[in-house]
N, C-alpha and C positions, 0 to 999 in steps of 0.2 A: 647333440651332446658329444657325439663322437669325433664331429670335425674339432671341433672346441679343444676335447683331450689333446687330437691331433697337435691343435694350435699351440695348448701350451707346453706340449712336450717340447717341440719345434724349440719355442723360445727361448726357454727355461734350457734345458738338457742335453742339447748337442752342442757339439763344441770340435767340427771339425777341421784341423790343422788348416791353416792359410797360409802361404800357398801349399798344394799337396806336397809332399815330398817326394813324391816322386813325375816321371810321364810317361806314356807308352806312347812303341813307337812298334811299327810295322817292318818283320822284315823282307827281304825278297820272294821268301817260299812262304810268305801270309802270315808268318810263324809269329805271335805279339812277345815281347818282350818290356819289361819294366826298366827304365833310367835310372839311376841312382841308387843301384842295388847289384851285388855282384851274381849273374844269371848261372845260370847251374843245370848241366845237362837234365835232371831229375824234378826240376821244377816247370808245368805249364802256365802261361799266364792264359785267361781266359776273359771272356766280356757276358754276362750270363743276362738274359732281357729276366723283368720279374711280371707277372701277372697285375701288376697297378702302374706297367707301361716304360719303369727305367730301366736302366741296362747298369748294372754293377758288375765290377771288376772284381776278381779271383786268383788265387793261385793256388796248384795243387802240387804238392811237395811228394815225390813217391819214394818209397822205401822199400827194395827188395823182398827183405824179412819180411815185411808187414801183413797180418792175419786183421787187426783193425783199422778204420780212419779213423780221425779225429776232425770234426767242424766247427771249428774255433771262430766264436764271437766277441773280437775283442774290444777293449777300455773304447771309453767316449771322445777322448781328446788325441785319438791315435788315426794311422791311416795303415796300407801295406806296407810301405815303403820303408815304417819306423818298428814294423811286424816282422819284418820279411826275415830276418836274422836269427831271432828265436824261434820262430814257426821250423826255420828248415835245423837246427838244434833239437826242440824238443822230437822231432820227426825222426830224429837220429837217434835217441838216447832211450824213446818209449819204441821206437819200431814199428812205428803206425807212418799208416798211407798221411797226411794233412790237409784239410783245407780252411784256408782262410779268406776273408772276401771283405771288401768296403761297404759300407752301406752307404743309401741311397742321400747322393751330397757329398759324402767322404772320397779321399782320394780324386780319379778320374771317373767316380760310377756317376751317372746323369742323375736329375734331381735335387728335390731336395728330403733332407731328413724330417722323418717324422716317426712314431709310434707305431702305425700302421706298417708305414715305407718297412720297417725294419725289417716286423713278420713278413712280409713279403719276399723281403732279401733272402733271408735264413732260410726261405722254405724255396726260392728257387736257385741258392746254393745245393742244397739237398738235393735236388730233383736233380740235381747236375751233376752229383754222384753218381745216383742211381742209372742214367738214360746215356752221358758221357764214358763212367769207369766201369759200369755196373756192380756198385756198390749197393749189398743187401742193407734193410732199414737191420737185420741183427749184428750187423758186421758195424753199425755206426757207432760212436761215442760223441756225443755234444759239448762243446766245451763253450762254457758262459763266461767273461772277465766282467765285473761288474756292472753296465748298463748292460753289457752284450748277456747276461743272464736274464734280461726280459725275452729277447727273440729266443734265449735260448729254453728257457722252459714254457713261451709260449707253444715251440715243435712238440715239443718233448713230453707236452700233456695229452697229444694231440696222435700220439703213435703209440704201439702199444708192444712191439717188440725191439726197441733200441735196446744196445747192448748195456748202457751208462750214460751217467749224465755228471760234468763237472762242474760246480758251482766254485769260481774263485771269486773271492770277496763281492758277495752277492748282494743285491737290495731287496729288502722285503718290498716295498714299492716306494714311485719316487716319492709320495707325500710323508711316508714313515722315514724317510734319509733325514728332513728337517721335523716334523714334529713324531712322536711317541701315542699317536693314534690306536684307539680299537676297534674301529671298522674302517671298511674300503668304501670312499667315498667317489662318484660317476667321475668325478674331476682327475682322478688320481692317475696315475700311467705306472705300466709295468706292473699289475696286483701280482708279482709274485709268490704274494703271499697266500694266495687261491688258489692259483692253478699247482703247485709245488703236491699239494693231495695228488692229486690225479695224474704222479707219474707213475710211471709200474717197474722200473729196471734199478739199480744199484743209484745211489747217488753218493757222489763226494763232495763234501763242502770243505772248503780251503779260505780263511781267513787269518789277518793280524789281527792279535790283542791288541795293538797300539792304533788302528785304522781312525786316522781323523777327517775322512772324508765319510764313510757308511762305517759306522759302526760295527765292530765283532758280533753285539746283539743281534744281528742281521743274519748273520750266518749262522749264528747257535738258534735263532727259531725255527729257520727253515729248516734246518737237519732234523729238529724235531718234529716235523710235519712230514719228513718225508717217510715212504711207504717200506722203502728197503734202504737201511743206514746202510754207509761202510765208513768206517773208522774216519773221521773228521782229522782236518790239519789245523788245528789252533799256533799258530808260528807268533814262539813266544817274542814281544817287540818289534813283531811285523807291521810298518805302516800298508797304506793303501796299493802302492806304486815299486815297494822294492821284495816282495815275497819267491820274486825268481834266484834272489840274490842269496836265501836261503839252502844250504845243502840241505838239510830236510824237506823243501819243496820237490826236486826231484826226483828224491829217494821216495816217496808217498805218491809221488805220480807215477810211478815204476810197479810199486810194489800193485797197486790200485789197478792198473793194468793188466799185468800178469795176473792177477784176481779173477778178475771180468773174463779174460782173454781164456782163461781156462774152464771158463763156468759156461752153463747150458742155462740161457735165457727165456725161462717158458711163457706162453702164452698167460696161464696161471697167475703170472707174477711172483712165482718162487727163483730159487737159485739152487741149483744144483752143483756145488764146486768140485771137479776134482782132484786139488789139492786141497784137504781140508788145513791143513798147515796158515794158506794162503789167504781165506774166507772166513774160519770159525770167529778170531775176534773179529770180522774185518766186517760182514755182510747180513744186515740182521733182518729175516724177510719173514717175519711174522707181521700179519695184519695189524693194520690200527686201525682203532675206533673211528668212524667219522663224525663226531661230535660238532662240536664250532671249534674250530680249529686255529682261528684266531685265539682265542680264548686258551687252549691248551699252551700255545708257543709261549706266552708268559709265564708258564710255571716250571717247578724243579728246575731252581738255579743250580743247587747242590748236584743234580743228577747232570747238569749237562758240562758242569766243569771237569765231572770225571775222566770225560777223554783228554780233556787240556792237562790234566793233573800226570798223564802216561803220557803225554808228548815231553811234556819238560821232562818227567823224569828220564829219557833217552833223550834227552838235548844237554845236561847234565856239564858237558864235555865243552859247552859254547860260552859258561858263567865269563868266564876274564878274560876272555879274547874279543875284540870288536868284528861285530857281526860281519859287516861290511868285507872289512879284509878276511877274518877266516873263510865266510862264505868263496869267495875268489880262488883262494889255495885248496879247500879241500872237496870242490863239486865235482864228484866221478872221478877221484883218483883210479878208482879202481877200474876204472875203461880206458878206451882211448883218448887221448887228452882231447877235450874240447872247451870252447871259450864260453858256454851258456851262463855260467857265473862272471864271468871280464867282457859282455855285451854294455859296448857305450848305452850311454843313458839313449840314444836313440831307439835302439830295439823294444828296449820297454819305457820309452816316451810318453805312452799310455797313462796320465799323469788325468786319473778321471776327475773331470770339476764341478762332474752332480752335483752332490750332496754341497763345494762350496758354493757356486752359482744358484744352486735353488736357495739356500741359506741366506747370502747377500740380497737374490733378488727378491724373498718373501712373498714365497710363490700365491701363498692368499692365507686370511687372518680365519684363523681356527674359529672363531664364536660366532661370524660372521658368515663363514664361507663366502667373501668375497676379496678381489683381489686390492692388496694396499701399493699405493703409492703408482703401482704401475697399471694402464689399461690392456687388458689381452683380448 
């Protein structure tokens, strides 16, 4: 059953760039570097072997300031190469170490992609913090982009002192991206919807209201399931692909930082903030029930539009200006000027085709549990 999942995740859900966008090339003193990408004293590129026999490709972005990393799993239809721009931007503006990495098939990493391949990636990017930078598992934050939210809370259920976890436009799993299911069926890939209980650190979930590839629904159940809230990003008129375009995307991943970054991450699974300023709305670490949890994430619509209801009202200021171009002029005035808003559509080329390729291809017919029109 498991190769099967494997198979048709394979099929179905990746979709990575052809040719890569980038190549690596060797230089005299060993040192790897990435083609097609402007290289930068503070950036290593790396080749990391994984425990299921490939070898994917990394890069670790470093920042003096930085007290956390970041392990960035990103979109399904992206590589480094279309990463590379924003990873070494956000590394600048959150102040965190970065790392980001291809999976297995993507890019130059060997292989091919699969469900499995992925977890594997994710956890020998990890180990590569820890054994390469000596990066503590408290000093970590996980950062999920939509598929890359499977590996990334499949680590993240899996450790039990991470500092944070960030879920942007997340999947409940892949069979809930096309159908409106109430259980996990063996066939399904990515049950993020299971493993989301069994985190124990802060979580932020960041989705568009307007998401026509996974659904907003997606990211308001998970947040409901998760263990310790911190203030969600509901980004009013956000599609799937353009939420970095948003000046409230990096002010919320600042703030969300600074949070975390000051807070004492216990064993317990409490939070102890020392800026209560920074955590009282933001980190709510009171226990939940573990009932069927499936079953909860469907309820209180009214209760979970309440943070959406506080996003818009401080977005207020964005009614008659088109998104697109205010975003561009007003992201980080107040720093030093940077282009994380005027990133060609390359950087975030990440244009995920889950949810449409599982849709088109009709991954398998609900009444039946079997697969139509196509054999897998």
């Amino acid at each position: 059953m498991g190769g099967m999942t494997s198979s048709m995740a394979a099929k179905f859900a990746f979709f990575p760039p052809n040719p890569p966008s980038y190549r690596m090339v060797a230089e005299e003193t060993g040192k790897l570097k990435m083609t097609e990408v402007a290289n930068h004293d503070n950036v290593d590129v790396l080749k990391v072997k994984t425990k299921r026999g490939t070898e994917i490709v990394a890069v670790y972005v470093k920042n003096p300031s930085a007290k956390l990393t970041l392990l960035y799993s990103h979109g399904n239809a992206a590589d480094l190469g279309q990463m590379y721009d924003l990873f070494s931007e956000l590394s600048f503006h959150l102040r965190v170490n970065l790392m980001g990495y291809d999976y297995s098939g993507y890019g130059q990493s060997t292989g091919k992609p699969s469900e499995q391949n992925t977890y594997a990636d994710i956890e020998a990017a990890y180990e590569c913090l820890k054994e390469t930078y000596g990066v503590k598992e408290e000093d970590v934050i996980l950062y999920g982009q939509s598929v890359g939210s499977g590996p990334t809370l499949d680590l993240s259920s899996r450790l039990s002192r991470l500092r944070a976890v960030v879920l942007h436009s997340p999947i409940l799993s892949g069979l809930r991206v096309m159908y409106p299911v109430k259980r996990t069926y063996w066939f399904d890939i990515y049950k993020n919807i299971d493993k989301i209980p069994l985190v124990q650190c802060p979580v932020l979930v960041i989705h568009g209201t307007e998401d026509d590839v996974v659904d907003c629904s997606h990211g308001k159940q998970l947040w409901e399931l998760c263990k310790e809230k911190y203030e969600p990003l509901w980004v009013k008129g956000g599609n799937h692909c353009d939420l970095e375009l948003y000046p409230e995307y990096i002010k919320h991943l600042k703030k969300f930082i600074l949070a975390v970054e000051k807070s004492a991450h216990l064993r317990s699974g409490s939070v102890e903030s020392v800026d209560q300023m920074d955590t009282q709305k933001g980190i709510d670490s009171r226990p939940r029930q573990s009932t069927d949890h499936r079953e909860k994430s469907r309820s209180s619509t009214d209760h979970r539009e309440k943070p959406r209801e506080s996003i818009d009202q401080k977005e207020k200021s964005r009614a008659s200006v088109d998104k697109r171009e205010r975003s561009r002029k007003s992201t980080e005035l107040a720093e030093k000027p940077s282009n994380i808003a005027e990133q060609p559509e390359k950087a975030r080329n990440s244009i995920d085709r889950f949810g449409e390729m599982m849709r088109s291809a009709v991954l398998c017919n609900i009444d039946c549990f079997k697969p139509v029109g196509t054999k897998v």
